[in-house]
C-alpha positions in Angstrom: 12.1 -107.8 63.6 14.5 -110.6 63.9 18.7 -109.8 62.9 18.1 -113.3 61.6 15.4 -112.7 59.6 16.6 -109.4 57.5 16.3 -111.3 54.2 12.7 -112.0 55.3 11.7 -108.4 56.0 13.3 -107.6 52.8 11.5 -109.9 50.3 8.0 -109.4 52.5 8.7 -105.5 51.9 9.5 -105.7 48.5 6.2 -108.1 47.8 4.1 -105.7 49.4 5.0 -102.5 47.6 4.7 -104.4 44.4 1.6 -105.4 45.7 0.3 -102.2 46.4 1.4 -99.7 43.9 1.3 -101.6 41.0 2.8 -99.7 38.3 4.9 -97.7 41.0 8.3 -97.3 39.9 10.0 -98.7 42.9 11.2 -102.5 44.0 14.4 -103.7 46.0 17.0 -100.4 47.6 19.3 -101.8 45.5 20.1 -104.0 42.2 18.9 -102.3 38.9 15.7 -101.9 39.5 16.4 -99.6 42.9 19.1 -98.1 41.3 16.4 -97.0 38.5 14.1 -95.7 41.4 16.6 -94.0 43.0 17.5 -92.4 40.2 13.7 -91.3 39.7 13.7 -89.8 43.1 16.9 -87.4 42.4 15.3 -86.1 39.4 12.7 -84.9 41.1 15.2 -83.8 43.8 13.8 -85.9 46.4 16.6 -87.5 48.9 14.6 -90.6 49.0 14.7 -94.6 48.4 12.0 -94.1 45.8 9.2 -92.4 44.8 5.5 -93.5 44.4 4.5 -93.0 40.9 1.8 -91.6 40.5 1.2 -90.3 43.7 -2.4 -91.4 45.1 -3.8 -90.0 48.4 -2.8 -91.9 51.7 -4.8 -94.6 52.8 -7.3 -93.8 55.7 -5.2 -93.9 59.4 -7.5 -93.3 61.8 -6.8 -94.9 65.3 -6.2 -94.0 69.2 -2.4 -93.1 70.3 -1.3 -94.7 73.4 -2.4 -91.8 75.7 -6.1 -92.3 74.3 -6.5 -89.7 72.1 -7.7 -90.5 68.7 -5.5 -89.2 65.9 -6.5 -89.0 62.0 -3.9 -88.8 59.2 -6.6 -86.2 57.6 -6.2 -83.6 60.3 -2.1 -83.6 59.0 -3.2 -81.9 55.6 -0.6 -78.8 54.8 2.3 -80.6 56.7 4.5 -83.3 55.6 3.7 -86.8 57.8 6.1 -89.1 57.8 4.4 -93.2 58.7 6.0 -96.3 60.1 5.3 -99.4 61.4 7.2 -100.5 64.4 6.5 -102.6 67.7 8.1 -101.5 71.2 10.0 -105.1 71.6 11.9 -105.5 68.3 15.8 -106.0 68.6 16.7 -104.1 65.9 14.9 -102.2 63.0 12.6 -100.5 65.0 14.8 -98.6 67.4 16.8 -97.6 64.5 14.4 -95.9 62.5 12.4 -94.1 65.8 16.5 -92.8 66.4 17.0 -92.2 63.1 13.6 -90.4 62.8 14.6 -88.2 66.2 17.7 -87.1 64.6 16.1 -86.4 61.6 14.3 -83.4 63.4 16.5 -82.6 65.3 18.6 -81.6 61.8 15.2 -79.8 60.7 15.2 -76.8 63.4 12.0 -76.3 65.3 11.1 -73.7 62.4 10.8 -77.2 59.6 10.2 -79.8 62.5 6.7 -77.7 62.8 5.8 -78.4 59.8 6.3 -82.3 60.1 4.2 -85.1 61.9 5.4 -88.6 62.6 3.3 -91.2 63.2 4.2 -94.7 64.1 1.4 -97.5 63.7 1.8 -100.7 66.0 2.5 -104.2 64.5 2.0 -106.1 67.7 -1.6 -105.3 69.3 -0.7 -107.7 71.9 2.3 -106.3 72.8 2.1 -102.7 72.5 0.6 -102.0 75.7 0.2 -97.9 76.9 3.0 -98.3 79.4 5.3 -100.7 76.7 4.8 -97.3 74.1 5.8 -94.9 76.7 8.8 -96.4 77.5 10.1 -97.5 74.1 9.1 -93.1 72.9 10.8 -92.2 76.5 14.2 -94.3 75.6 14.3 -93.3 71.5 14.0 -89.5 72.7 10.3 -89.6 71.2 8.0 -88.7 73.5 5.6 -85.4 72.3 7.0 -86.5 68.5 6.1 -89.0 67.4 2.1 -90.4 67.1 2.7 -93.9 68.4 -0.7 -95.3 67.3 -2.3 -98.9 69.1 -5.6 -100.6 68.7 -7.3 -104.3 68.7 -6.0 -106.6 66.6 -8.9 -105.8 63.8 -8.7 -102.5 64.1 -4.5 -102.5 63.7 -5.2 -104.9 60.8 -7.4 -103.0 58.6 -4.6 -100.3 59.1 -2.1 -102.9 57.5 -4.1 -104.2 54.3 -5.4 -100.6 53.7 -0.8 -99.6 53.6 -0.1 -102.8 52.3 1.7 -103.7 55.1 2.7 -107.4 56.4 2.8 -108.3 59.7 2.9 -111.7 60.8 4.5 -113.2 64.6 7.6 -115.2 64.2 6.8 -119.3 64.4 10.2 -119.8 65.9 10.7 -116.8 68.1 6.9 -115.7 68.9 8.2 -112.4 71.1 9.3 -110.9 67.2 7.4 -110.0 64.8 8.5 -109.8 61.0 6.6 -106.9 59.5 7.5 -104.5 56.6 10.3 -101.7 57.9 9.5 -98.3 55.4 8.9 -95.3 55.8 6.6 -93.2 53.8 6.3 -89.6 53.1 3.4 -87.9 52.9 2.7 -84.5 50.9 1.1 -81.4 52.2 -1.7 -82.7 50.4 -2.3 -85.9 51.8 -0.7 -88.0 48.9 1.8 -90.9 49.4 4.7 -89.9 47.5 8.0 -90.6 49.0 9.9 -94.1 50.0 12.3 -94.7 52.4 14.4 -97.7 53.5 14.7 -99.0 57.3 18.3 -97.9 56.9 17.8 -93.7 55.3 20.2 -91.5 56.4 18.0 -88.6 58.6 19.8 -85.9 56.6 17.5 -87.5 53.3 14.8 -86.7 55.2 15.6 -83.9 56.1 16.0 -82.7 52.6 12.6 -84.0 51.9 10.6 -82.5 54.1 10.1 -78.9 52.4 9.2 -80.9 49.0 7.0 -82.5 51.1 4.9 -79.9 52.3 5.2 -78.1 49.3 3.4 -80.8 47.1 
């Protein structure tokens, strides 16, 4: 993602969760409407943006991480999995929350951090090359913790319209991408419940993560 293009990312973000959870009772972090879904999310003592509403089960995620290996949301049930969408070259949103995410853990203990898995899906199949994903896990203190996820373009972009997600390369400045920055939290038992902004505090999620795996 472009610095430049944050009100971009924002309205894209904000189209596609309207898009995909319909009735959900979430919209922008902020104004009335976020206010109301925060608000949502505290009553149910979540730490999060927003909560899905109702909960449905995670869309299929079934791809190869950068090592190879292949790696299926569905092997994740009884622990809480935490899903992004980053690329290895953006400037700005994506190192924050793969930091933010690190810390996060790190606040959980290795006792709660067991009982977590975060996966990362690539929104740059060109880009996102083996060697390009070790380095970016390497310098975000990542690597063995997070499930950095690449593919083909069709395969990545199945991925996308099955999360709702938008990616699309930037027509003035092809080397970013402008692609939805969330974070989703999934249960114990596989549903998409919880919501949170490119900028959460990793103490929120750390909160979460017993609900989590408890629902």
């Amino acid at each position: 993602m472009r610095k430049n293009g944050l009100d971009f990312r924002v309205l894209l973000s904000l189209l596609v969760l309207i898009l995909v959870a319909g009735a959900v009772a979430l919209v922008a972090i902020g104004g009335t409407s976020g206010a109301k879904a925060r608000a949502q999310a505290r009553a149910a003592d979540f730490d999060a943006a927003a909560l899905l509403t109702p909960a449905e089960p995670a869309p299929p995620l079934a791809l190869h991480n950068y090592l190879g290996q292949p790696v299926n949301i569905a092997s994740y049930k009884g622990k809480a999995v935490l899903v992004t969408f980053l690329y290895t070259n953006c400037p700005d949103v994506c190192p924050l929350i793969a930091s933010d995410l690190r810390v996060a853990l790190n606040l959980m203990g290795p006792k709660l951090d067991s009982k977590v898995q975060v996966i990362a899906v690539s929104v740059d199949p060109r880009g996102d090359t083996p060697k390009a994903v070790a380095a970016f896990l390497a310098r975000h203190g990542m690597t063995g913790r997070m499930q950095y996820l690449i593919g083909s373009a069709k395969e990545l972009a199945r991925v996308w319209k099955a999360w709702g997600v938008g990616s699309e390369r930037d027509a003035q400045q092809p080397q970013f991408i402008n692609h939805t920055g969330l974070v989703y939290g999934i249960t114990g038992k596989g549903l998409r419940l919880t919501l949170y902004a490119s900028s959460f505090q990793p103490s929120e999620i750390a909160h979460d993560v017993p609900l989590l795996v408890a629902r």
